[in-house]
Each structure stands twice: as C-alpha cells, then as structure tokens.
C-alpha angles and dihedrals in degrees: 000000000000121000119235132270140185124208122189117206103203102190092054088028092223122151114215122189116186116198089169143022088219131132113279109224092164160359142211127214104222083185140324091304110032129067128187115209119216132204120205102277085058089246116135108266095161143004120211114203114195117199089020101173099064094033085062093042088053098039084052091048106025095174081075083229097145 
C-alpha cells in the first residue's frame, strides 16, 4: 500500500489527497467542491477540493467570523 499524499496546485487552487494509486472508476460529488474518488471496489482511493484556500480558512474557522 501506498502511503498518502497531498498535492496543492496553487494556480487552479485545488487540493488533491491521494490515498492510492489505484485506478480511479468513479467519483462522487459530495457537493459542488469536493470530489471522492473511488476505486472499483467503490472504496476511497482520492478526494479532490476545489477552491481549497477558503474551504481550509472556513473549515478552520467555521463561525465565518474573519
């Protein structure tokens, strides 16, 4: 098994975590940012964050108060 990584791409400020370097058959769209990658036994093999900076600022600060 592989161990995870996470990769930021800054220009398109997406953050990528690979658990696998599986195959990827499918994904699911938790909701309009964030993306679960799926392998073919349907177990988590990725998750694909759009718009990363400010999900991470209001996940560290979820009252919104900054």
């Amino acid at each position: 098994m592989n161990s995870p990584r996470i990769r930021y791409f800054e220009q398109e400020d997406v953050l990528h975590l690979v658990i696998t370097d599986e195959l990827e058959t499918r994904s699911v769209e938790l909701n309009p940012n964030i993306t679960v990658e799926l392998n073919d036994k349907n177990e988590m093999i990725g998750v694909e964050i759009l718009n990363a900076s400010s999900f991470l600022r209001d996940a560290d600060d979820p009252s919104g108060a900054r």
